[in-house]
PASEBA-1860 file (N, C-alpha, C; in nm, 3 decimals):
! residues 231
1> XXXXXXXX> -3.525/0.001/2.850/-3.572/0.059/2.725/-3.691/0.152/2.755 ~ -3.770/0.254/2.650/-3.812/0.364/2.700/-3.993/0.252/2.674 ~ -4.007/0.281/2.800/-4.187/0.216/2.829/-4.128/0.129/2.957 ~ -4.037/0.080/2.967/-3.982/0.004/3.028/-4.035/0.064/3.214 ~ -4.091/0.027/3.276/-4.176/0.020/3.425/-4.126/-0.037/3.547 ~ -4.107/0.068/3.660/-4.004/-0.070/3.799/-4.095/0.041/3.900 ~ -4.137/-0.046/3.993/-4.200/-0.023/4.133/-4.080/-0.006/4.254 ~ -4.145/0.092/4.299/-3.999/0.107/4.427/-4.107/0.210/4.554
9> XXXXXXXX> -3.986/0.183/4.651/-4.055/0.245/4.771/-3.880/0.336/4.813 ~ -3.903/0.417/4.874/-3.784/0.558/4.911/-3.755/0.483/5.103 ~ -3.629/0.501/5.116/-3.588/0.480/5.250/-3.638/0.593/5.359 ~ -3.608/0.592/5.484/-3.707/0.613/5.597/-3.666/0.787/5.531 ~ -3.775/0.871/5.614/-3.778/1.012/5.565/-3.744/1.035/5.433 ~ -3.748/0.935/5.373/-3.795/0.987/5.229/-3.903/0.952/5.134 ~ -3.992/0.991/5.071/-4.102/0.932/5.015/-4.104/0.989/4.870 ~ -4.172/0.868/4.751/-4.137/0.955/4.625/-4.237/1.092/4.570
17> XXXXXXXX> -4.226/1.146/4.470/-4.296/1.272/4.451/-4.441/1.278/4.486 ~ -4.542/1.166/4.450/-4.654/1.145/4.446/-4.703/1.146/4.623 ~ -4.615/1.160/4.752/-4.661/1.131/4.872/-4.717/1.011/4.898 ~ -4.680/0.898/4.783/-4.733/0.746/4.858/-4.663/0.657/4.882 ~ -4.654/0.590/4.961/-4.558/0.435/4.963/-4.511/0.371/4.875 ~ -4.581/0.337/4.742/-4.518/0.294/4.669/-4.515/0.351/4.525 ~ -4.417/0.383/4.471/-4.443/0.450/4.337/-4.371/0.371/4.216 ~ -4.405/0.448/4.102/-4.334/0.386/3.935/-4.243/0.467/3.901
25> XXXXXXXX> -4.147/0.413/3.867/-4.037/0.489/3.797/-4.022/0.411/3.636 ~ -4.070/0.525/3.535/-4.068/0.470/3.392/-3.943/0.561/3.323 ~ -3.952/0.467/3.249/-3.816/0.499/3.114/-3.875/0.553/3.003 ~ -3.815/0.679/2.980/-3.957/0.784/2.853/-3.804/0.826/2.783 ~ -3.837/0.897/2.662/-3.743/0.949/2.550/-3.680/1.036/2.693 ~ -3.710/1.128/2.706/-3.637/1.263/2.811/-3.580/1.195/2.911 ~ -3.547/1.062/2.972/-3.484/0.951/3.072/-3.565/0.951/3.159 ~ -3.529/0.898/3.298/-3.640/0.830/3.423/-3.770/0.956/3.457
33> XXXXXXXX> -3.854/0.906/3.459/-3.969/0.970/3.541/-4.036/0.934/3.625 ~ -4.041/1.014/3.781/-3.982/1.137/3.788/-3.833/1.088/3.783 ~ -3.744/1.209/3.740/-3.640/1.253/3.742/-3.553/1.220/3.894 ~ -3.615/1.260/4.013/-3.560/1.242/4.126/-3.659/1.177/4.201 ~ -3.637/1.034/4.187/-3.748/0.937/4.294/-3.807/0.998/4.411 ~ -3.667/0.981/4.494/-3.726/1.024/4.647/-3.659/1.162/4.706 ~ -3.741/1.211/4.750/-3.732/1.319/4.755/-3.765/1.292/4.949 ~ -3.662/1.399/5.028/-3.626/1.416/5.161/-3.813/1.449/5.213
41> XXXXXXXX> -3.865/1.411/5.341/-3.965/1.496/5.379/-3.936/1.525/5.521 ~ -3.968/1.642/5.557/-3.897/1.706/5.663/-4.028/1.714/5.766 ~ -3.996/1.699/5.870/-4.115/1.676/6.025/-4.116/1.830/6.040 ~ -4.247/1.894/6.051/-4.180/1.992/6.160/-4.257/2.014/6.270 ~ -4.230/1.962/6.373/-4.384/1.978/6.496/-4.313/2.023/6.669 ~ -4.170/2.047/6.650/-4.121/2.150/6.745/-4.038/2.254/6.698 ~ -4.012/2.361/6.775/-3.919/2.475/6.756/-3.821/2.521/6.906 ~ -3.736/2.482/6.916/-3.652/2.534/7.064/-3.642/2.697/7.012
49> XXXXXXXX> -3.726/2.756/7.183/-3.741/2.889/7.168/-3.791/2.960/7.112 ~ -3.922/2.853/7.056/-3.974/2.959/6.946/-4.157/2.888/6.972 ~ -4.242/2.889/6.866/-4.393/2.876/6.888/-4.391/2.805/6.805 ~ -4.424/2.633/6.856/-4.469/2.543/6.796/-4.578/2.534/6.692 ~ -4.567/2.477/6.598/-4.705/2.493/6.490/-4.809/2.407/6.596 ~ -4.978/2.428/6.509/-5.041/2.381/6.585/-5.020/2.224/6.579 ~ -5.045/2.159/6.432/-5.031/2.032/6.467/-4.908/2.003/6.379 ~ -4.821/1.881/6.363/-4.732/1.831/6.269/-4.743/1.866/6.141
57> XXXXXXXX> -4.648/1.907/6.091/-4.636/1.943/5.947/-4.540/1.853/5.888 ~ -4.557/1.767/5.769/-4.461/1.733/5.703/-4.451/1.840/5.550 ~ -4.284/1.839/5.547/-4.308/1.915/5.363/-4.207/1.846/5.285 ~ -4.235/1.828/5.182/-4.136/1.781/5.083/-4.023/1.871/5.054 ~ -3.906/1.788/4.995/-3.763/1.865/4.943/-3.758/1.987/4.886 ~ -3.732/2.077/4.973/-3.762/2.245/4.877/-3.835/2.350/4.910 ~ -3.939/2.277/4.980/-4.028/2.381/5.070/-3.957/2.452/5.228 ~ -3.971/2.565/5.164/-3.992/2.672/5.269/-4.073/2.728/5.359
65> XXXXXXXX> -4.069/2.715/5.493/-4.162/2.786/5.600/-4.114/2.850/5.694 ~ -4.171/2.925/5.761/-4.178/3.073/5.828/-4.159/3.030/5.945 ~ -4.085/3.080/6.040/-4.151/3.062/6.181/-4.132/3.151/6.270 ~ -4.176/3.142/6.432/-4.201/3.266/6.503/-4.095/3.203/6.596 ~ -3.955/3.274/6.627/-3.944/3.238/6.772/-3.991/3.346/6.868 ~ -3.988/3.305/7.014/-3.956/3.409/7.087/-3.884/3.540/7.078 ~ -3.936/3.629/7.176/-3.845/3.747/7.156/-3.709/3.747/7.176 ~ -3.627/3.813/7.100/-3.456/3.747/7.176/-3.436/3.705/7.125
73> XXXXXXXX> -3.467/3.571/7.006/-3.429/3.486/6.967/-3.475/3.497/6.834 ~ -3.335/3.411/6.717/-3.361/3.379/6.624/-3.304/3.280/6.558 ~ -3.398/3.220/6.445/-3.289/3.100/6.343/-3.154/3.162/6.370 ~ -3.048/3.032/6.342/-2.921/3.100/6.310/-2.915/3.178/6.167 ~ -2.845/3.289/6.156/-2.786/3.385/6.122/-2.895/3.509/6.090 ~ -2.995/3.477/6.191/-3.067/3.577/6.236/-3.171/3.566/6.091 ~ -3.198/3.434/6.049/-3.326/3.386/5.986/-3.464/3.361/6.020 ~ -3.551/3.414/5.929/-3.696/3.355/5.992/-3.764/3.247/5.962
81> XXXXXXXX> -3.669/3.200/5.848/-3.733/3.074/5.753/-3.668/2.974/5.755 ~ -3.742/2.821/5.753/-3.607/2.697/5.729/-3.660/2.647/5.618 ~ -3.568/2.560/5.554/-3.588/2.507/5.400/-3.598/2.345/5.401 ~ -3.665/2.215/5.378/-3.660/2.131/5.392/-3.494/2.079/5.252 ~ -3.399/2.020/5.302/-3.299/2.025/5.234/-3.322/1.867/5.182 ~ -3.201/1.804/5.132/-3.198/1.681/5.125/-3.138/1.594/5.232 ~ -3.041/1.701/5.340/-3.024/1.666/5.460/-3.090/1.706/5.580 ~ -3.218/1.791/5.569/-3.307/1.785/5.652/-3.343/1.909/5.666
89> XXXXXXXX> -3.407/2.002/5.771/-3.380/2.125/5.784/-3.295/2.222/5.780 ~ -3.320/2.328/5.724/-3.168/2.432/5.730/-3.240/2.569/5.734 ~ -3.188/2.646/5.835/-3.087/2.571/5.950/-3.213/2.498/6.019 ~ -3.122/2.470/6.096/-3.213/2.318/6.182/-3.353/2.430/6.252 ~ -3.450/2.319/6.331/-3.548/2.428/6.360/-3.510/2.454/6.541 ~ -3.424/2.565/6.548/-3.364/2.572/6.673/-3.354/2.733/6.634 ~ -3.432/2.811/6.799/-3.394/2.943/6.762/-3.277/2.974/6.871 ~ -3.208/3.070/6.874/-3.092/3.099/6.980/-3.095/3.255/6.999
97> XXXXXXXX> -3.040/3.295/7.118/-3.036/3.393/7.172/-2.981/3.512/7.045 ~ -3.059/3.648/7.040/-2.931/3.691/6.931/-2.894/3.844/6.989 ~ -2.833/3.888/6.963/-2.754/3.993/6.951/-2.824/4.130/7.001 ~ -2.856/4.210/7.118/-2.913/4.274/7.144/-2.849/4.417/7.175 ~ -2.894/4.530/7.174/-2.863/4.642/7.204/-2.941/4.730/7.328 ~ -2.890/4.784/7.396/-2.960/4.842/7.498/-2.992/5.009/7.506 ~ -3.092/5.074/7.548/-3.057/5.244/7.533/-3.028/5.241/7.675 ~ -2.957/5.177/7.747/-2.903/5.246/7.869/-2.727/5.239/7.820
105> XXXXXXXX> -2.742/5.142/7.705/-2.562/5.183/7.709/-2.519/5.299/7.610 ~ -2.584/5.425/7.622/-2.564/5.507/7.503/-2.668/5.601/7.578 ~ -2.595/5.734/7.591/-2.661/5.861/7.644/-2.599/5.983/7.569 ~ -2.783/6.045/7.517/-2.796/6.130/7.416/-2.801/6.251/7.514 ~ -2.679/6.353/7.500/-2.693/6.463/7.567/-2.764/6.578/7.473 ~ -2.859/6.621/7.512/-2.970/6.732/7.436/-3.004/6.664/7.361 ~ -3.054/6.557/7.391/-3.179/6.430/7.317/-3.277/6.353/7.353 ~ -3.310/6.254/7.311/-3.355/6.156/7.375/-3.425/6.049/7.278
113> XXXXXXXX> -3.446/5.898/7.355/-3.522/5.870/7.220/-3.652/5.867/7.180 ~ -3.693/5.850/7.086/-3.858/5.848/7.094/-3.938/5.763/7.041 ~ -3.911/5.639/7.114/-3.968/5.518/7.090/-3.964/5.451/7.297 ~ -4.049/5.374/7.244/-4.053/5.332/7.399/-3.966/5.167/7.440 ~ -3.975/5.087/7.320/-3.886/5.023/7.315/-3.717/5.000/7.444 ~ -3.669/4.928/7.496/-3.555/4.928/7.578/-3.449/4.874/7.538 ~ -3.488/4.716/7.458/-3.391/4.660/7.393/-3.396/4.649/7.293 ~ -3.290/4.663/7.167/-3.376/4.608/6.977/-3.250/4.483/6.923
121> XXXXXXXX> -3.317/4.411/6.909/-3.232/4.296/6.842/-3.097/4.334/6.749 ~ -3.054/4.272/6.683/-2.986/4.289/6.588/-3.029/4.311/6.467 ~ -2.897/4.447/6.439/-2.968/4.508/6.243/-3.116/4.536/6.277 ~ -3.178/4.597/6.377/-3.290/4.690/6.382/-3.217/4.877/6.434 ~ -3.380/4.970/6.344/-3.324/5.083/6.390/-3.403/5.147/6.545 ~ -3.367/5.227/6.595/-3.429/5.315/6.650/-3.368/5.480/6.640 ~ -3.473/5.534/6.660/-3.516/5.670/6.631/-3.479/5.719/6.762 ~ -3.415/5.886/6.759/-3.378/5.989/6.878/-3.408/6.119/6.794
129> XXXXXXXX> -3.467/6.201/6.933/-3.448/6.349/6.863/-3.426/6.454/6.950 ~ -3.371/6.548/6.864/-3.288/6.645/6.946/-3.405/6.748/7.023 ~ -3.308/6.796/7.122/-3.419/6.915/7.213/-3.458/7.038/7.109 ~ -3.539/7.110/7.178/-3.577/7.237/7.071/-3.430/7.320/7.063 ~ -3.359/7.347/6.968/-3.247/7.430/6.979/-3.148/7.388/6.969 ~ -3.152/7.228/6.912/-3.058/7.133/6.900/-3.111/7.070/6.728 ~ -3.002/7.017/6.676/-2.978/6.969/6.558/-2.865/6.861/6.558 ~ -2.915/6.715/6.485/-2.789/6.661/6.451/-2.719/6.725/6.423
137> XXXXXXXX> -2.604/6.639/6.385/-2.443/6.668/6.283/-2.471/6.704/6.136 ~ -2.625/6.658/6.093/-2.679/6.660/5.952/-2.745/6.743/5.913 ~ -2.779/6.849/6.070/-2.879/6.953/6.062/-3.013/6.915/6.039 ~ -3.068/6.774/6.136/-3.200/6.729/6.165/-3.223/6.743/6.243 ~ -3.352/6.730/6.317/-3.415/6.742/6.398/-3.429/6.615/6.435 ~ -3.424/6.467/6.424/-3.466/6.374/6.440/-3.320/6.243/6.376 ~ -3.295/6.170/6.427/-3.169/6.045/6.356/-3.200/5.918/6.409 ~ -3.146/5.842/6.345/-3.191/5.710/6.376/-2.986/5.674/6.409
145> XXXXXXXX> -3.025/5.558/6.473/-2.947/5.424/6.533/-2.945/5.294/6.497 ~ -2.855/5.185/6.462/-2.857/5.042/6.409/-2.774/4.975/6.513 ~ -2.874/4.874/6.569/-2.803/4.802/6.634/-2.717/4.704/6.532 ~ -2.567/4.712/6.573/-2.476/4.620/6.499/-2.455/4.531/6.614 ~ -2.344/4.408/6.532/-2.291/4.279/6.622/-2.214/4.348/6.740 ~ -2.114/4.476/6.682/-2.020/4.550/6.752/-2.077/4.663/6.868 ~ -2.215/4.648/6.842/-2.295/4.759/6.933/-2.399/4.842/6.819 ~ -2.430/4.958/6.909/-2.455/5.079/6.821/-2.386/5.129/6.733
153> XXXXXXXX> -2.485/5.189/6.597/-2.394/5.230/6.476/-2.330/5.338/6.545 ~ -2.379/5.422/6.626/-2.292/5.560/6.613/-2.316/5.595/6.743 ~ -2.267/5.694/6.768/-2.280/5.802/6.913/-2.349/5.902/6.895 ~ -2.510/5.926/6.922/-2.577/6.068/6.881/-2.560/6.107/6.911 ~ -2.560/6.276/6.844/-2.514/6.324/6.888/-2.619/6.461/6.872 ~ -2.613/6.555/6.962/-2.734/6.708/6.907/-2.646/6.814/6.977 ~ -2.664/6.884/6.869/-2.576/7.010/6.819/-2.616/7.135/6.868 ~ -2.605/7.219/6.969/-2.662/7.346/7.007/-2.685/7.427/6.822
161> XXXXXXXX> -2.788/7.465/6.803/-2.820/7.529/6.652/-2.903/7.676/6.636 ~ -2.868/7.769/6.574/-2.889/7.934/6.562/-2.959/7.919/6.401 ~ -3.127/7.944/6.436/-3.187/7.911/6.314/-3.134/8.072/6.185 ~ -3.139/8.091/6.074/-3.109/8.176/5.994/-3.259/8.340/6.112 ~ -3.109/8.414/6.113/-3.205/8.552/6.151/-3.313/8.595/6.072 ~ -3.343/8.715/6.131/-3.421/8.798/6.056/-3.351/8.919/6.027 ~ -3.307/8.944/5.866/-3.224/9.103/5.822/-3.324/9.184/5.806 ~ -3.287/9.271/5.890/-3.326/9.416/5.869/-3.251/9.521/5.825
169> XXXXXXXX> -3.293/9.526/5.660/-3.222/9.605/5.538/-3.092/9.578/5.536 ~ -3.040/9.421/5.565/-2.964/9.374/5.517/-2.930/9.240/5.479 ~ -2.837/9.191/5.467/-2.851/9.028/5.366/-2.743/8.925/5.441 ~ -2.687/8.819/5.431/-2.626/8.742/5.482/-2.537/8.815/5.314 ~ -2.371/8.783/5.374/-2.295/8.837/5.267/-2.277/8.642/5.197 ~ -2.196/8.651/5.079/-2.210/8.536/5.007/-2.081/8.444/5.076 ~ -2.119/8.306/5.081/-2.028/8.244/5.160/-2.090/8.210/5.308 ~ -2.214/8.296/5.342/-2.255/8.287/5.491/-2.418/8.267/5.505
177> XXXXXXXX> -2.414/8.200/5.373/-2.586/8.154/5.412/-2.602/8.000/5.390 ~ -2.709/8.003/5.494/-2.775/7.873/5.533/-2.878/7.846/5.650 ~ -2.936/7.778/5.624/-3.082/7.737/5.732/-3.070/7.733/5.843 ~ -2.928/7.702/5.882/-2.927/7.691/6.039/-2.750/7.699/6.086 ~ -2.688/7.767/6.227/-2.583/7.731/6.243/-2.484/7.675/6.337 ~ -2.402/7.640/6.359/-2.372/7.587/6.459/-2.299/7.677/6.576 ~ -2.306/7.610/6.684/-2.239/7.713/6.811/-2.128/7.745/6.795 ~ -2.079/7.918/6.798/-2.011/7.988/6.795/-1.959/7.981/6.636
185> XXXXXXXX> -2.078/7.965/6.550/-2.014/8.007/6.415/-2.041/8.110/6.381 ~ -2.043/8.169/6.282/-2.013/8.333/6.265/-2.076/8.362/6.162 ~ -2.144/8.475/6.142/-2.282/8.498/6.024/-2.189/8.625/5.992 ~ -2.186/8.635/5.893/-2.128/8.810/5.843/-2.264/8.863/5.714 ~ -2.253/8.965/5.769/-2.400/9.056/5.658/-2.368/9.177/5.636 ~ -2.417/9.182/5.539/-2.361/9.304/5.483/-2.535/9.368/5.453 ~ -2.495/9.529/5.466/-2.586/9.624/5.476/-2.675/9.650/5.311 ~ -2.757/9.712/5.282/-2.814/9.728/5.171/-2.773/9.864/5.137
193> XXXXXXXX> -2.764/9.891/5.000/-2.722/10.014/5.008/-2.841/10.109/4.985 ~ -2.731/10.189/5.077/-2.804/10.327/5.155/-2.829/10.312/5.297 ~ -2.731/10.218/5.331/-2.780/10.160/5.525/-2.614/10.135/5.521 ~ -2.620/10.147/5.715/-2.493/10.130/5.757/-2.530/10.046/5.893 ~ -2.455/9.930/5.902/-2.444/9.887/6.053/-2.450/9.968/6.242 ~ -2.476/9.966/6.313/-2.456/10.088/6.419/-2.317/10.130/6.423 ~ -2.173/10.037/6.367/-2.098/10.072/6.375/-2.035/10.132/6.261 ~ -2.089/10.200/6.195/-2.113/10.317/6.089/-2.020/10.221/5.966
201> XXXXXXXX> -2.004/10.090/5.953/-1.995/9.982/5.852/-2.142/9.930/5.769 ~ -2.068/9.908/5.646/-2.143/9.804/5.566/-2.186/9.673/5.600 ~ -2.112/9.648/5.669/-2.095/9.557/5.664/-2.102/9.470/5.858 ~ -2.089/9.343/5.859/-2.134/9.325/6.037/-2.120/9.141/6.042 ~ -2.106/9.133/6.182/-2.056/8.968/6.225/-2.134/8.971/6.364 ~ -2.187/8.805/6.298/-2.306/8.806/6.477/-2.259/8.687/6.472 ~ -2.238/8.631/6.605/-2.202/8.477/6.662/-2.315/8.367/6.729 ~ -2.348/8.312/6.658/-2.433/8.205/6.724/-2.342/8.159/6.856
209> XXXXXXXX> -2.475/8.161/7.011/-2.463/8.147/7.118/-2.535/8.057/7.179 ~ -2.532/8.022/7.283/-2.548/7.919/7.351/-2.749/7.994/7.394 ~ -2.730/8.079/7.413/-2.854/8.178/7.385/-2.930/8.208/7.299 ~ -2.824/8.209/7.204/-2.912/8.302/7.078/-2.753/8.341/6.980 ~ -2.842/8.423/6.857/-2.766/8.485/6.812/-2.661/8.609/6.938 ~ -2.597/8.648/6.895/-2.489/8.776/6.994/-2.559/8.876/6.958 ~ -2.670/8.927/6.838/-2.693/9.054/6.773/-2.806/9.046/6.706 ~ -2.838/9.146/6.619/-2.932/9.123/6.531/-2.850/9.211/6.458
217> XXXXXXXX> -2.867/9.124/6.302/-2.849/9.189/6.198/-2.903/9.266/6.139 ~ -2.896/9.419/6.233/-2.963/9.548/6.107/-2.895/9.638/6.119 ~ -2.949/9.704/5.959/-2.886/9.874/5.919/-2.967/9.939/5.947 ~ -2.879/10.055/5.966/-2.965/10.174/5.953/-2.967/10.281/5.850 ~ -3.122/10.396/5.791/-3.017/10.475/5.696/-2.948/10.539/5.660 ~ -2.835/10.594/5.588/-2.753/10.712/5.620/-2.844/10.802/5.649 ~ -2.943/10.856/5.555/-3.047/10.968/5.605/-3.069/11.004/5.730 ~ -3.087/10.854/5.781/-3.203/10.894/5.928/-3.070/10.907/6.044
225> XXXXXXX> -2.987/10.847/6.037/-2.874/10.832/6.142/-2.938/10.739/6.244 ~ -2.843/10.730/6.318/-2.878/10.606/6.440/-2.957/10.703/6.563 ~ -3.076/10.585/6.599/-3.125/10.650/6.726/-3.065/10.701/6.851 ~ -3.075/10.804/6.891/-2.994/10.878/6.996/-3.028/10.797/7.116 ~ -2.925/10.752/7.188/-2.921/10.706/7.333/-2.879/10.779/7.444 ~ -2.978/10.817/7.514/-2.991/10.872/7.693/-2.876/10.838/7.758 ~ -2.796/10.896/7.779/-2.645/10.913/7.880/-2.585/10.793/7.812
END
């Protein structure tokens, strides 16, 4: 009945809410209080592979704590935290080898990376960047990498790249502009009017090279005609 009073003690690793040996469990309108006698308490005073706390920790059912393993290593499924459960730790306090990536198995031609780093765990990034005159696939200067379970996310990659010219009295025609281009793509420009290409056109095509542009894009004016060349 509700007032109704019983003394009890919780079996081994378990103790009731209050943290003492012996506690009350009463009968109230809302039913038993507390609600859940004994509650799990979890040890924690080693870690395989990882940095022991300084002294013993006990925590009650529910509490969460942090821990450090070693490098290399982590909780299973690549956790940093365990939870005191009602069956004990979870995951247990055991760290294990995990999943690593290397930059010797992956070579960035007209790159490199730029971190000093050698190995990165799993689901971390690292950073590469292209030489001067090179561009990702995205038209950056700079990309990152994820180490997955399967390896590296991707194969970097850097792009020989022909930054936008300089027109002289003339324009990139429509369809052929942009910031930067790739090797052996093709710029077409057209003249301004009252200018003609040297090849007495409006119009003109320069090829991004392994060098450079093939040309420079300029007119000249009909007025003035093209500069006379010596033999």
């Amino acid at each position: 009945m509700v007032g109704q009073q019983f003394y009890y003690y919780c079996d081994h690793y378990y103790v009731p809410p209050s943290g003492n040996y012996w506690a009350s469990l009463r009968c109230t309108r809302e039913g038993w209080s507390p609600k859940i006698p004994c509650l799990r308490q979890c040890t924690f005073n080693y870690l395989e592979n990882g940095h022991n706390p300084y002294r013993e920790e006990k925590h009650l059912q529910g509490k969460t704590v942090k821990v450090s393993c070693f490098k290399g290593f982590s909780l299973q499924n690549n956790q940093n935290t365990m939870t005191c459960t009602e069956n004990g730790w979870s995951p247990p306090p055991k760290c294990v080898r995990v999943k690593t990536c290397s930059k010797s198995d992956i070579n960035i031609e007209n790159g490199y990376f730029s971190e000093s780093e050698f190995t990165y765990p799993l689901n971390t990034q690292t950073q590469y960047k292209c030489k001067s005159g090179y561009v990702t696939e995205d038209g950056e200067t700079s990309g990152s990498l994820t180490c997955l379970q399967s390896g590296w996310s991707a194969q970097p990659v850097c792009i020989k790249s022909c930054d936008k010219p300089v027109f002289e009295n003339a324009r990139a025609k429509s369809g052929s502009e942009g910031a930067w281009f790739k090797l052996n793509e093709e710029l077409q420009y057209e003249c301004l009017q009252g200018f003609e290409s040297p090849g007495g056109n409006t119009t003109g095509t320069i090829v991004c090279r392994a060098d450079g542009w093939s040309d420079k894009p300029t007119c000249y004016g009909l007025e003035t005609g093209f500069p006379s060349v010596e033999n």
